[in-house]
N, C-alpha and C positions, 0 to 999 in steps of 0.2 A: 496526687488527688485520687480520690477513690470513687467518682462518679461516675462510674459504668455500673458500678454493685449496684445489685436489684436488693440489698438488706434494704428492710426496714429502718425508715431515718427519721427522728423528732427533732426539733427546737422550738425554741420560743421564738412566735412570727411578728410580736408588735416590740417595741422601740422598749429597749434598759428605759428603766424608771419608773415612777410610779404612775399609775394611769387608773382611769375608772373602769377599764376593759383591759386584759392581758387575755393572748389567747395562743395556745400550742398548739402545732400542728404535727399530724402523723402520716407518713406514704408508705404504701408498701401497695405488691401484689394482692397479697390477701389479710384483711385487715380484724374479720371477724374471733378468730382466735384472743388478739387482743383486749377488743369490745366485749367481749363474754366474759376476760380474766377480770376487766375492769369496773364493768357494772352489773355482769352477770342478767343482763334482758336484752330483749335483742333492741337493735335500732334501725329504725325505718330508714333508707335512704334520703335524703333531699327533706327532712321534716326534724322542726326544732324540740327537742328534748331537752328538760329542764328534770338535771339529774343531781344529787350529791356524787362530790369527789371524793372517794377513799382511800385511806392507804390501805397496805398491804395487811392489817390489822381490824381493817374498818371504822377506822378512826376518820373523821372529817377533814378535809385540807378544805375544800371549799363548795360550793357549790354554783350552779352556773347551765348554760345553755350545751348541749352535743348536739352536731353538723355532722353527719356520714353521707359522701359521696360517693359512691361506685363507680370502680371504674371501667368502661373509659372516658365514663363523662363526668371526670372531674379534672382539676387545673392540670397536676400531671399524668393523668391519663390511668394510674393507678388509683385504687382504694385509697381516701383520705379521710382522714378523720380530724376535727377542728372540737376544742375544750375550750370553749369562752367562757374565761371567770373571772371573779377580780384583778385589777392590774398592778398589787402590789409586786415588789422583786422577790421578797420568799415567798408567795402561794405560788408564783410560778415555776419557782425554782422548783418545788415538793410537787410542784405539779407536774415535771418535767421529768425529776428521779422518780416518781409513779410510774409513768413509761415507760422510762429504762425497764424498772425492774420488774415491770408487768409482759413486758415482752422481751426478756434475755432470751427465756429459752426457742424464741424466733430470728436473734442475732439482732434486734433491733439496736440501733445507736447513732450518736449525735447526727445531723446534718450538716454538711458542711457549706459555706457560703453558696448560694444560688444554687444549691444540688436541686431542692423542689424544681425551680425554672427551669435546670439544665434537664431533669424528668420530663417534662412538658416536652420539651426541641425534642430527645429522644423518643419522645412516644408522638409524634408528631401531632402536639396539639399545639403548639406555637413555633414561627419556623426563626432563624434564627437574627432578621432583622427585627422581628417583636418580641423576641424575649430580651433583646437589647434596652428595647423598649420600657419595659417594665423596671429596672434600674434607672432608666432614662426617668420616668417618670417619678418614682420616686426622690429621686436627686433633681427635679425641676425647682428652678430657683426663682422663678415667675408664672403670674399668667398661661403668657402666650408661650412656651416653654413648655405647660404642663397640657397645654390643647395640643401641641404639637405631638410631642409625647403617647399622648391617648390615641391620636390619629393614627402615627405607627403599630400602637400596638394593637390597633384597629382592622391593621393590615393596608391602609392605606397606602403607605411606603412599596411595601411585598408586592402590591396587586401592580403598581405602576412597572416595576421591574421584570415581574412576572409575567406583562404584557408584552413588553420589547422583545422578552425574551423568546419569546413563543414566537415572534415578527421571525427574527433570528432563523429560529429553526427551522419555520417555514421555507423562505428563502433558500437556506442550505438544502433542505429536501428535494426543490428542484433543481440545485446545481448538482447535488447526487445524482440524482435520477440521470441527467442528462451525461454524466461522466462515465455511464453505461454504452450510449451511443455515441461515442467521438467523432463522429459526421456531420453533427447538430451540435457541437457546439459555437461555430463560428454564428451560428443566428441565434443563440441561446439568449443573450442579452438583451437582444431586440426582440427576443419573441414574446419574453416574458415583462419584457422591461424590470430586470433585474436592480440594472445600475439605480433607474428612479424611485424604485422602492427601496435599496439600499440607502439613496440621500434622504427617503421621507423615513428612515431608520435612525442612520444619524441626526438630523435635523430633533426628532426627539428624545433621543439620549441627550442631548448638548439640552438640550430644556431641562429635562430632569436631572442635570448635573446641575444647571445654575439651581436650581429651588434643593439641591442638598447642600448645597454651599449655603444657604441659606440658614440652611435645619443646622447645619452646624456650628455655622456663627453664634444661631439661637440656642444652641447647647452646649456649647465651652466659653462662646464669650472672649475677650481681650484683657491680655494679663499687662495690663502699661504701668507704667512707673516712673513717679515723679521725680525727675532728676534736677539738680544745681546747686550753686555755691549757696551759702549757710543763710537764713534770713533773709530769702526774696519771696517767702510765703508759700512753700509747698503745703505744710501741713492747714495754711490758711485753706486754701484750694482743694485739700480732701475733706477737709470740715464744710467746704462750700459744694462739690459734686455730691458729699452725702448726707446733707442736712442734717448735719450735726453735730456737735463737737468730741469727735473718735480722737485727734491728736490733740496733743498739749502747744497753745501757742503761746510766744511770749517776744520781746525783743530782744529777747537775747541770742546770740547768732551760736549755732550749735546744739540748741535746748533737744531736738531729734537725734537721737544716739542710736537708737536700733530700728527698722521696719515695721511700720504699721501697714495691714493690710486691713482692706473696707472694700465688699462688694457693693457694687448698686446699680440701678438697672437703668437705660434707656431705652426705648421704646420697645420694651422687653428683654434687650439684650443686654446681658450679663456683664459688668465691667467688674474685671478687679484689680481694684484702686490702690499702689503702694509708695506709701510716703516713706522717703530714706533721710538719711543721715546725709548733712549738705557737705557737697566735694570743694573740700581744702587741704591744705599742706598743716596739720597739726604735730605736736610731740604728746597730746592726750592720748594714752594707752587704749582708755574708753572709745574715745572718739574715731582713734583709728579703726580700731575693731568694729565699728560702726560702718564707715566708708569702705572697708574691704567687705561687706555684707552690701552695700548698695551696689557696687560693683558687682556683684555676684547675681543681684536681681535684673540689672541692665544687662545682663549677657540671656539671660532667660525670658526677656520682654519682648513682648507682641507691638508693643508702641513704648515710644520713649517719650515723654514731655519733658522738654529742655527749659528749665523756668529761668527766666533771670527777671532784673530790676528794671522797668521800662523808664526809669530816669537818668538809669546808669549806658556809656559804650560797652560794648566787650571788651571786656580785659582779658589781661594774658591767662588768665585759668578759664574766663569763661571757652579761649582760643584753645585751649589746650584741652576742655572737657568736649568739647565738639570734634576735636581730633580723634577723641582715645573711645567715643560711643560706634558702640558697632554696625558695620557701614551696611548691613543686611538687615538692617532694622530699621523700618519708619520712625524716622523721628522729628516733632510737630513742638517749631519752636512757638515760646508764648511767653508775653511783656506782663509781666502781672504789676500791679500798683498802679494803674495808669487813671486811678481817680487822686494819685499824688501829682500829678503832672501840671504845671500854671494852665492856665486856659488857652485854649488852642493850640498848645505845643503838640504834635503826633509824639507818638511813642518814638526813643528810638528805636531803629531795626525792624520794625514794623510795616512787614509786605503783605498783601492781601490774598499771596500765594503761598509764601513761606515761611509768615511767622501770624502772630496774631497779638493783639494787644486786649488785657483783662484786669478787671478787677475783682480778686477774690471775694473781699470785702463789701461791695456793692452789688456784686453780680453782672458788672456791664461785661461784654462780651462770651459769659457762660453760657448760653446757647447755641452761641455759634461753635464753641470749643466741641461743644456735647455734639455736634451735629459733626465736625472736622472728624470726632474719632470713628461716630460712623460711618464714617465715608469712606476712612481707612481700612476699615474692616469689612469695608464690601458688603455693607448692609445695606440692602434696600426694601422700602417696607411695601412697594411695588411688586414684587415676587415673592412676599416671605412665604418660604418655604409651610407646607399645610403636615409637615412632617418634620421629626428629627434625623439629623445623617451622625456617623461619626465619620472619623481620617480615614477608616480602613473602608467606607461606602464609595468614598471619593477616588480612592487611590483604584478601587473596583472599575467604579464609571471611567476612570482617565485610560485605565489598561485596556478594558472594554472598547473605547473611541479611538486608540491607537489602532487595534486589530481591525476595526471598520477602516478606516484609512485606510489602512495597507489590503486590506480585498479592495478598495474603490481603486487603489494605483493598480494592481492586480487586474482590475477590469477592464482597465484603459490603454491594458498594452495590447501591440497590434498581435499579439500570437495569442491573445487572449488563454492567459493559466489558469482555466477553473479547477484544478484540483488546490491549488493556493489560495485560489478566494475562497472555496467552499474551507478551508483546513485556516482562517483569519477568523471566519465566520463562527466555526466551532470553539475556536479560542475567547472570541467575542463574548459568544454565548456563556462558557465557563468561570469567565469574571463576573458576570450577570449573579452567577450561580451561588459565588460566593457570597452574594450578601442575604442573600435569602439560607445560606448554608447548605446549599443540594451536594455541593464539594468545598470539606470545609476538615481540616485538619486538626486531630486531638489537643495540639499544644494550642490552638486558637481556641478551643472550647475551652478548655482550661484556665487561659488567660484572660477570657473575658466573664466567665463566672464565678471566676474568683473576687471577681471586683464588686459582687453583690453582697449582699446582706445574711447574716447568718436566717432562716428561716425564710427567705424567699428564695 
């Protein structure tokens, strides 16, 4: 990747297709060179201009509104220039090769995915949990998702961590201090009451780690998948979780031959729903091919739902697929068909702990199902998180809370090591660090803006 270079970089910043609004963006140091080649008058900063677009001939491509921000007060802290005009794919395109070829001789050329965002982090106008953000936000697949979203990139998220952080260095400042006088450190802890601001430290790091578990449930969601033998109703049951009819149902046992996948959300949290090919002993070439792709989803699932017939015992495959489902995976058995059942019979195998009994077809028991998977997933709508986390916020806060630990053991021994609690504390601080990006390494910037959008 080449986003260090200070070239000048264009693309097209709203969505392939066609649209009533398309609009290209331009960053650079200094932008006017361009602006002069292009419309030949000057443009006011911060003030909408309704100009014709020309080619290099003065011929028309289109015409439309110009946006010039100065920087450093615009998104990446450079010169930007924004061309909103129609949102066909060729006026954009002719609208894009204008750029190029209005500014070669400034080296300008394409952007590459999140270069504009990853400009912002470098010029420090977004730090690096809110430029996360703004992918976050754009890829929100709900609501509450997309409020959370905003909130990080609000700084929300930043200013929480940003606060502990500071608690942190505080703290260490005086265990420094004091590791100048080695006379004073056996009252150190009690002078200052160290240890208790240390626990009222930790105390809220562990808060702010549940409400990013939170944010991240609400941002990736659970990948489960509907697993069992042929015709007990899985694809009934994704047709019934997504109000609609996504699978093909039929009674004929095997009609599911390859993976249907169907997002849909519960109480804003993102589930995604995959109905497989049902596990049996076949010689159908199809079929098999089918079953070694369900297999493949069951090794990669967040939750497994074990479906069988709740008028049938387990049989020896249902015995044998509850063997071979992997044992690091929750997995949430459920009786489906139980409006097939004579009156008053319970389901078989139906415990109020470990299985559950439903009917796809009528809906009795789907709320409580919708409710089991969140509970699995450690959702609670008591703490939802006022912000989005990702794995690597968490993995921050858990490294973070280790080093606290280990200065609190550190505290409590009787020769009392303050140069170990204060050199915990600085490590503490440095995971902090990471998620705001204050210590944050090229291949991590690399890999997380690549994951954006070409022109964001």
């Amino acid at each position: 990747m080449t986003q260090h270079s200070s070239d000048p970089i264009v693309a097209i910043a709203t969505a392939p297709g066609r649209g009533g609004i398309g609009v290209v963006r331009v960053s650079a140091s200094n932008l006017e060179p361009l602006i002069n080649c292009l419309f030949n008058t000057a443009i006011k900063p911060r003030h909408a201009h309704y100009l014709p677009f020309n080619d290099e001939h003065g011929n028309a491509i289109d015409a439309g509104i110009v946006l010039f921000f100065k920087g450093p007060n615009s998104y990446t802290g450079e010169d930007v220039l924004e061309l909103q005009g129609h949102g066909g794919p060729a006026v954009l395109r002719r609208l894009l090769a204008r750029c190029l070829q209005a500014g070669k001789d400034l080296g300008i050329r394409h952007a590459e995915p999140g270069e504009f965002t990853h400009r912002a982090f470098l010029n420090e106008r977004l730090d690096l949990a809110q430029a996360e953000a703004v992918a976050d936000l754009i890829d929100a697949s709900s609501e509450a998702a997309a409020r959370s979203a905003m909130a990080s990139l609000s700084g929300v998220f930043s200013d929480h961590v940003n606060a502990l952080g500071d608690r942190i260095v505080r703290l260490r400042m005086l265990v420094e201090a004091t590791l100048d006088f080695p006379e004073e450190e056996i009252d150190f802890l009690e002078k200052y009451q160290a240890r208790s601001a240390l626990e009222a430290i930790r105390q809220d790091l562990q808060h702010l780690t549940q409400h990013a578990k939170q944010g991240m449930i609400l941002r990736e969601g659970l990948h489960v998948v509907l697993a069992g033998q042929p015709n007990v109703g899985k694809s009934s049951l994704l047709n019934a979780l997504a109000g609609d009819d996504i699978a093909i149902v039929t009674p004929i046992a095997g009609t599911t031959r390859d993976k249907v996948i169907q997002q849909i959300h519960i109480q804003g949290v993102p589930l995604h729903i995959v109905d497989t090919a049902g596990l049996r002993e076949t010689d159908d070439t199809v079929e098999s091919i089918g079953i070694a792709r369900t297999w493949a989803e069951i090794e990669k699932a967040n939750v497994i739902i074990h479906l069988q017939d709740a008028r049938s015992h387990q049989d020896q495959l249902d015995t044998a697929i509850t063997r071979r489902l992997p044992a690091r995976t929750p997995v949430l058995k459920v009786y489906n068909k139980i409006d097939l059942l004579p009156e008053n019979q319970p389901a078989i195998g139906v415990d109020q702990n470990l299985a559950l009994g439903i009917s796809a077809k009528t809906g009795i028991g789907l709320d409580t199902l919708r409710q089991k998977l969140l509970d699995i997933a450690g959702w609670n709508p008591g703490t939802e998180s006022p912000w989005l986390a990702r794995e690597r916020h968490l993995t921050a806060l858990q490294h973070a809370s280790e080093h606290l630990a280990l200065a609190d053991e550190h505290a409590s021994q009787n020769d009392r090591v303050l140069d170990l609690f204060a050199e915990e504390l600085r490590l503490a601080h440095e995971e902090l660090c990471l998620i705001t990006g204050q210590f944050t390494s090229d291949d991590l910037l690399g890999e997380i803006f690549s994951s954006f959008c070409i022109g964001k």
